[in-house]
C-alpha positions as CSV (number, residue, x, y, z in Angstrom):
1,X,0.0,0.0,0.0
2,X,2.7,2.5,0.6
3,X,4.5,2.1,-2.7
4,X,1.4,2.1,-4.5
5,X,0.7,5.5,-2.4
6,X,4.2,6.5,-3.4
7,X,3.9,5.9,-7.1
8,X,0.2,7.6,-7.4
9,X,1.8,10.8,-5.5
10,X,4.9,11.0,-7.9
11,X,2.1,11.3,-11.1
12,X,0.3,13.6,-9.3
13,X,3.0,16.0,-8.7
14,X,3.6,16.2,-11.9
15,X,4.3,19.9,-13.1
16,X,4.0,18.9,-17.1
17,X,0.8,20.4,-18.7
18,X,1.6,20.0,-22.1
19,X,2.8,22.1,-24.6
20,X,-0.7,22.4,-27.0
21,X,-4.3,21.8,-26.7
22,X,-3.9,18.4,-28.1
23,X,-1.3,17.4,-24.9
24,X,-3.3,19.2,-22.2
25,X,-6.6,17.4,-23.4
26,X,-4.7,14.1,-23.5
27,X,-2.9,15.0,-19.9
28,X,-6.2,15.6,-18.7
29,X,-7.7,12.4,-19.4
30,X,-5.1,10.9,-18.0
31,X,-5.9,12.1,-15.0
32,X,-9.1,11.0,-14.9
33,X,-8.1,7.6,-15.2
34,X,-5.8,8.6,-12.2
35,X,-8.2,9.6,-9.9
36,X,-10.3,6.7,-10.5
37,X,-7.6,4.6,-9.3
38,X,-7.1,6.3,-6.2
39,X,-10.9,6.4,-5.3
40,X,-10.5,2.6,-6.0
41,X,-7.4,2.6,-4.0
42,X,-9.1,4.3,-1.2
43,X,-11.6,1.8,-0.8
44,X,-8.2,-0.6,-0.2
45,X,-6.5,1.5,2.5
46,X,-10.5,1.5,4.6
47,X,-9.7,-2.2,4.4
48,X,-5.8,-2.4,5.5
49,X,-7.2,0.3,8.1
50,X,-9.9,-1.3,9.3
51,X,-7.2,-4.5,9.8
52,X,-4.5,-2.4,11.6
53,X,-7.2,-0.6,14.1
54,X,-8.5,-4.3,15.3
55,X,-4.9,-5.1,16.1
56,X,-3.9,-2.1,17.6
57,X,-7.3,-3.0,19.8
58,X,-5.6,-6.3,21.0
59,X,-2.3,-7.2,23.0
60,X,-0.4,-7.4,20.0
61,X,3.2,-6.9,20.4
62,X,3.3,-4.8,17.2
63,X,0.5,-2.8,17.8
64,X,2.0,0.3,18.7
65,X,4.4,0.2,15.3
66,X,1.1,-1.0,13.3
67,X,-0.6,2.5,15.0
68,X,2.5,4.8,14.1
69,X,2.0,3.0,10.0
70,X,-1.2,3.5,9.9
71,X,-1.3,7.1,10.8
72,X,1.8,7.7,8.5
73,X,-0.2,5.9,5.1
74,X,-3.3,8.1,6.2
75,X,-1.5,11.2,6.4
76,X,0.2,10.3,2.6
77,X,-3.3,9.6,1.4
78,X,-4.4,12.6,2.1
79,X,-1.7,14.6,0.8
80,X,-2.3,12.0,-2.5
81,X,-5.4,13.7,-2.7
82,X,-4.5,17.0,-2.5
83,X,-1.7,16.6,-4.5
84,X,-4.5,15.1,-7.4
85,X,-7.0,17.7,-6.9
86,X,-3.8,20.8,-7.2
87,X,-2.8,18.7,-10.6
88,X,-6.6,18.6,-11.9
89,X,-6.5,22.2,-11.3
90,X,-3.1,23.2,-13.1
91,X,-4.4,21.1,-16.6
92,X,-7.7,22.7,-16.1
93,X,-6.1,26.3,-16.1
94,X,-3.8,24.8,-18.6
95,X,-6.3,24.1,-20.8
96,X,-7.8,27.1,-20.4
97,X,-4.9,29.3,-21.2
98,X,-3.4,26.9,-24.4
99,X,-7.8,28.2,-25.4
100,X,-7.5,31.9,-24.6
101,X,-4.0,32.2,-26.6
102,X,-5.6,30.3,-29.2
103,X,-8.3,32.9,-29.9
104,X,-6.1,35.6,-29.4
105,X,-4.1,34.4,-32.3
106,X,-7.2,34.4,-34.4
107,X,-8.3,37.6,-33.3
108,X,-4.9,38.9,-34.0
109,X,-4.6,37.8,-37.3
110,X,-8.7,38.8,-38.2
111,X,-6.7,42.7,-37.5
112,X,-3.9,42.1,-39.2
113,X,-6.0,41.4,-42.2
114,X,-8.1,44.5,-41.6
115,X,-4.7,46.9,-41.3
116,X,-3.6,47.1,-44.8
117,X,-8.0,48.1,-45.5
118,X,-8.2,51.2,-42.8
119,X,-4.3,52.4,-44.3
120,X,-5.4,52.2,-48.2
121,X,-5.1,56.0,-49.8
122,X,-7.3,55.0,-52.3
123,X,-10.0,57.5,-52.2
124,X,-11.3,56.8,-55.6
125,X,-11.1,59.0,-58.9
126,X,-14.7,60.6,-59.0
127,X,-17.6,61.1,-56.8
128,X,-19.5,58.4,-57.1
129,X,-15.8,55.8,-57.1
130,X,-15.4,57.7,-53.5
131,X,-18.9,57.2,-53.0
132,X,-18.5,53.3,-53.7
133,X,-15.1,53.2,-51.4
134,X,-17.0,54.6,-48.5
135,X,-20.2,52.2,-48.6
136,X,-17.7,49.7,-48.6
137,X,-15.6,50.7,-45.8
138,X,-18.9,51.6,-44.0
139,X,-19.0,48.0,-44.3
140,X,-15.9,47.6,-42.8
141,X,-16.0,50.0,-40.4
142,X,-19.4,48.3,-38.8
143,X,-17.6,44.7,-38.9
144,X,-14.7,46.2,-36.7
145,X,-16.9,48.1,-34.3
146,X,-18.9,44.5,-33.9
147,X,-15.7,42.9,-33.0
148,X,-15.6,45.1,-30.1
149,X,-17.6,42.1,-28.0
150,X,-14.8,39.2,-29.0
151,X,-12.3,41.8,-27.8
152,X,-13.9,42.3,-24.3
153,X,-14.9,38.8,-24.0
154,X,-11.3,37.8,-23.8
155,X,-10.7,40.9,-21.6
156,X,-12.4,38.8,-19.4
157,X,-11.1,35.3,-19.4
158,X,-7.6,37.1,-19.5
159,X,-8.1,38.8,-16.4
160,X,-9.7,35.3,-14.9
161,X,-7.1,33.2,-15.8
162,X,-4.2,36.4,-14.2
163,X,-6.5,35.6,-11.0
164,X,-6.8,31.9,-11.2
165,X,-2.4,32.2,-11.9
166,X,-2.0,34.1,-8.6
167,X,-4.0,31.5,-6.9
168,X,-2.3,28.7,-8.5
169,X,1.0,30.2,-7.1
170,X,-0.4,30.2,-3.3
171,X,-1.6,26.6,-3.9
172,X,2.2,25.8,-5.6
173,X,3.7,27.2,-2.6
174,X,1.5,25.0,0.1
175,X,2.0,21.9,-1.8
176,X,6.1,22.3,-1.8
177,X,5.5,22.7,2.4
178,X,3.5,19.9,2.4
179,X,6.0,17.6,0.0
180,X,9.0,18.5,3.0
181,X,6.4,16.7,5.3
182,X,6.1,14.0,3.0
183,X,9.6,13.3,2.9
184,X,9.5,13.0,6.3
185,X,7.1,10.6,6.6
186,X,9.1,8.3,4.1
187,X,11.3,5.8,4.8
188,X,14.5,6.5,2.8
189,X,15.6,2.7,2.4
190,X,17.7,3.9,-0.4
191,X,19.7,6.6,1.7
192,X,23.3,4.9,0.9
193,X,23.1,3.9,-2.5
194,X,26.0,5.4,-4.3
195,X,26.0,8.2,-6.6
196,X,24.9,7.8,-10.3
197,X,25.8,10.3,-13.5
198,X,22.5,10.6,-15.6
199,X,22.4,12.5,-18.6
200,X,19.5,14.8,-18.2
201,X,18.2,18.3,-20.4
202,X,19.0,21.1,-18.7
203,X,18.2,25.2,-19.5
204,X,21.3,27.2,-20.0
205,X,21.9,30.7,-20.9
206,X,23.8,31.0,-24.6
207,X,24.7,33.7,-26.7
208,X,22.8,33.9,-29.6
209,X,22.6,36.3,-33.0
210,X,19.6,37.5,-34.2
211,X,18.7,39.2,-37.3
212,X,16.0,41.8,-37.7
213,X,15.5,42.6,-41.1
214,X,15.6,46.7,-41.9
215,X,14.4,49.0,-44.3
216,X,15.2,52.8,-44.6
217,X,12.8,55.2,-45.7
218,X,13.6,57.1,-49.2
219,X,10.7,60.1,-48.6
220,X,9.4,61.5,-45.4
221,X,6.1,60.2,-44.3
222,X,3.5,62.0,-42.2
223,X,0.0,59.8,-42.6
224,X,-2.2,57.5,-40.2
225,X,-0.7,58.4,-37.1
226,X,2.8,57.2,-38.3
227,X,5.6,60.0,-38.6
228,X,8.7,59.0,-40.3
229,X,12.3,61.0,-41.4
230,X,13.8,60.8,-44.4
231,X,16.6,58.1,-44.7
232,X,15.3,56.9,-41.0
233,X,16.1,53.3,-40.5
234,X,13.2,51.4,-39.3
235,X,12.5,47.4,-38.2
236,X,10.7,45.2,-40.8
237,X,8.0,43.7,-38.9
238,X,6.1,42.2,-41.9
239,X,5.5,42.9,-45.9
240,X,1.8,42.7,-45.2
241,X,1.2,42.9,-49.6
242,X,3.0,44.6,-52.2
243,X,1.4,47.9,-51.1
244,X,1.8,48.3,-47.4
245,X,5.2,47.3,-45.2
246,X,4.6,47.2,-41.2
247,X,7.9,48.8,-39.7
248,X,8.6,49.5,-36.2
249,X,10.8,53.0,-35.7
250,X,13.4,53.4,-32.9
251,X,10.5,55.4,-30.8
252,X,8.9,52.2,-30.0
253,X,5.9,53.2,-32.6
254,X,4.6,50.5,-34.9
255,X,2.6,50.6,-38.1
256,X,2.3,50.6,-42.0
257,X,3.9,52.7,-44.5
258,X,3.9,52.6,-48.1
259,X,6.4,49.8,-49.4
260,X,7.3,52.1,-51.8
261,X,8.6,54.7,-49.7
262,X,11.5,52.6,-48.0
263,X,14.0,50.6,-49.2
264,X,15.5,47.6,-48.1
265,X,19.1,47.6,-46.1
266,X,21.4,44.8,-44.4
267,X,19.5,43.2,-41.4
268,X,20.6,45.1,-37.7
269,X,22.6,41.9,-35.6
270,X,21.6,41.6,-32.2
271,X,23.1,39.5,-29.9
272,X,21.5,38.0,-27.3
273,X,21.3,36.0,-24.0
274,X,18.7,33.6,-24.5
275,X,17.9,29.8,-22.4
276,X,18.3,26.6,-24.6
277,X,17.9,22.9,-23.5
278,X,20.5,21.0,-23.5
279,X,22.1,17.4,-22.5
280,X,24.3,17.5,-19.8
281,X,25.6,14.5,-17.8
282,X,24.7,15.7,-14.3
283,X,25.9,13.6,-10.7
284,X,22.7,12.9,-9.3
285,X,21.7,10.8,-5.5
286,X,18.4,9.5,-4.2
287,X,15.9,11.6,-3.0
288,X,14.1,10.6,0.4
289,X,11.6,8.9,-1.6
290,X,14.4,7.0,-3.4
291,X,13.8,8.7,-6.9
292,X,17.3,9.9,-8.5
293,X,16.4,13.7,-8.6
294,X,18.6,17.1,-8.7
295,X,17.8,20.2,-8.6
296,X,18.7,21.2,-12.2
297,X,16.0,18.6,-13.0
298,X,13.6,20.3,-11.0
299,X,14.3,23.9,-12.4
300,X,13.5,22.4,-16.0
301,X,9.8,21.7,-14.5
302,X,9.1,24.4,-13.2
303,X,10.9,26.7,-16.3
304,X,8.3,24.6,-18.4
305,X,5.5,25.7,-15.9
306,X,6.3,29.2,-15.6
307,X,6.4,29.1,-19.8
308,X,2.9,27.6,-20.4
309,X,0.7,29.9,-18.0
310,X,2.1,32.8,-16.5
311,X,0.1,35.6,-15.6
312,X,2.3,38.6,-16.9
313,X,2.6,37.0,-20.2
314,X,-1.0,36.9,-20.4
315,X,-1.9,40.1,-19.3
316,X,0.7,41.3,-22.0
317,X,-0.7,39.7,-24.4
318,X,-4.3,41.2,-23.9
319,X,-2.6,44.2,-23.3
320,X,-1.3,44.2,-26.8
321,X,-3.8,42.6,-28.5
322,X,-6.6,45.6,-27.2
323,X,-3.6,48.2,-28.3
324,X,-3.9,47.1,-32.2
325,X,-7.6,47.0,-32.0
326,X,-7.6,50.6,-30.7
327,X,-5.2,51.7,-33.3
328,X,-8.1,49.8,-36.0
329,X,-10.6,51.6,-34.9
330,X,-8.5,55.4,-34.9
331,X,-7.4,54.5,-38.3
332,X,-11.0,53.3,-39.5
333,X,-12.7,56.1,-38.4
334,X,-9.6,58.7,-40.0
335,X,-9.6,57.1,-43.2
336,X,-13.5,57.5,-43.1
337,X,-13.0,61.2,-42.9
338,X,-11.0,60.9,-45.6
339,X,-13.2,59.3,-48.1
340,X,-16.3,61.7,-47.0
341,X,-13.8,65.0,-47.9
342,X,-13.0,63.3,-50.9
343,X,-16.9,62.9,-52.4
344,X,-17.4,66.3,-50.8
345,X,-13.8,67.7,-53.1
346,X,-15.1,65.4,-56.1
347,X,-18.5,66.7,-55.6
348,X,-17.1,70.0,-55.7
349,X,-15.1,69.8,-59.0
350,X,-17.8,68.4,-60.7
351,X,-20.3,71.9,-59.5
352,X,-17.1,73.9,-60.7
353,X,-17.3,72.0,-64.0
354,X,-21.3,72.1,-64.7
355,X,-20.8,75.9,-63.8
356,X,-18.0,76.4,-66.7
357,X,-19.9,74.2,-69.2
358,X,-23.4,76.4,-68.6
359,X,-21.1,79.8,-68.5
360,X,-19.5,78.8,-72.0
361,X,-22.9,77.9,-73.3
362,X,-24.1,80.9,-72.6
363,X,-20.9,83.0,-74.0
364,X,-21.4,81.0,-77.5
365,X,-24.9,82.5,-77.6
366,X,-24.1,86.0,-77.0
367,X,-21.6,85.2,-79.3
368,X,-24.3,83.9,-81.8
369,X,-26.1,87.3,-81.1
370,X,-24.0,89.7,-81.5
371,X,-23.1,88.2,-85.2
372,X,-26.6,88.4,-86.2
373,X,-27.0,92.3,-85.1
């Protein structure tokens, strides 16, 4: 019973929580088939207990050592089940966050599509083209304001899953005091086995270049909120189409200029401390538990923990994500204004030109008058 007890608590400590969706889900059903064991396996330790308190009830010379075991496999039980209900919990919030990023993605890339459509300066060649380009954008305009709700709703789960985080961190934290009681309770029977070399992934900081790609800009540029120098060097985010690049200045501000405005020039080289896996042959001993464990094996777990949900990445990410579709909206409703001056400048020219055409007419006849007298 208490290697059984043993085993289930070394699952259910288990920090991994998948990489994807697809992991997570699988991880989770895992767990189910877990936790079924141990309600099975309760059922067990009600009979070993049941067994130990009759002879604990008798003269039994053992009966004091049968007491001291029987509180030690209760006290593990229960910390089994806590440790199974704080895994259940870190795959759910798992599985939410692996969702929440995956409709941020979406809802990133729906704006990204809609960028290069609010920065157009096509305002069409006549009144009624400009007339055409604003009932589409109209259009446009409505489908972006009706996003508004898909923006907010994630507003929502983001800030949930911050809070369920923080939580998560609290429970962390209680379950690493209650793991050093654990070990107490343990016999170590493998306390003097000699030292082993295992070869084991580790994180390590390495210096790394990285090339941003770079374009300067050939004309200055003063136009949907963007402000760029002549010959200013700028960072390529993305050639969004042959129309519209989207640069990032030195300022810190991002957005789209017209690709025919810059140029490209040799990348900028950045080097940079960055954490990379790799296989070391590390000297490792028996824990109390008498699993082979180090601590370098331990900071990988909880590097992969901290990388899958952590609560300042994800409020960064929301962060960002309602930033771009603020800067939508701002460029929707400017380029709106545009297209209404524009009917209202077309609209104008074409007054100016009915005017001249009537005034000419009536000069021919006056004309035609004044050769007949």
């Amino acid at each position: 019973m208490d290697a059984w007890i043993i085993e289930k608590q070394r699952l259910a400590k288990s920090m991994v929580t998948g990489r994807d969706l697809r992991s997570v889900q699988s991880l989770k059903q895992k767990h189910s088939i877990l936790e079924t064991e141990i309600k099975g396996g309760e059922v067990m330790f009600q009979s070993v207990s049941e067994v130990g308190l009759k002879l604990t009830e008798t003269d039994h010379p053992a009966k004091q050592s049968v007491g001291e075991k029987l509180r030690t496999l209760e006290a593990k039980m229960q910390m089994l089940k806590m440790y199974t209900e704080a895994r259940r919990h870190r795959l759910d919030e798992a599985l939410e966050a692996h969702e929440y990023f995956i409709d941020v993605n979406e809802a990133d890339s729906w704006m990204r599509e809609k960028m290069p459509l609010v920065c157009s300066d096509d305002y069409g060649k006549d009144s009624s083209t400009a007339q055409h380009l604003t009932q589409r954008h109209q259009a446009l305009e409505e489908e972006i304001q009706a996003y508004e709700n898909d923006i907010r709703k994630l507003a929502v789960q983001a800030r949930s899953l911050v809070s369920k985080y923080q939580k998560s961190q609290e429970n962390l934290n209680k379950t690493k005091e209650s793991n050093k009681e654990d070990s107490k309770l343990t016999i170590n029977e493998n306390q003097m086995e000699s030292r082993k070399m295992k070869e084991i992934e580790v994180i390590e900081d390495v210096i790394e270049e990285k090339r941003y790609p770079q374009v300067k800009a050939l004309y200055k540029y003063d136009a949907y909120g963007m402000k760029v120098t002549r010959s200013e060097v700028m960072i390529l985010v993305s050639k969004s189409n042959n129309d519209w690049w989207e640069v990032k200045c030195s300022s810190g501000q991002q957005g789209f200029i017209p690709a025919n405005y810059v140029k490209e020039v040799p990348p900028k080289i950045v080097k940079k401390k960055v954490q990379k896996k790799i296989k070391k042959l590390v000297e490792v001993s028996p824990d109390e538990n008498g699993n082979t464990l180090d601590k370098k094996t331990k900071h990988v777990s909880q590097a992969k923990r901290k990388s899958l949900v952590d609560g300042e990445s994800i409020a960064a990410r929301q962060k960002g994500l309602e930033s771009t579709y603020i800067r939508l909206k701002k460029l929707a409703r400017v380029r709106k204004m545009y297209l209404l001056d524009s009917i209202k400048l077309f609209t104008f020219y074409r007054e100016c030109d009915e005017f001249e055409t009537w005034m000419y007419s009536k000069v021919r006849k006056q004309n035609v008058l004044c050769a007949c007298l």
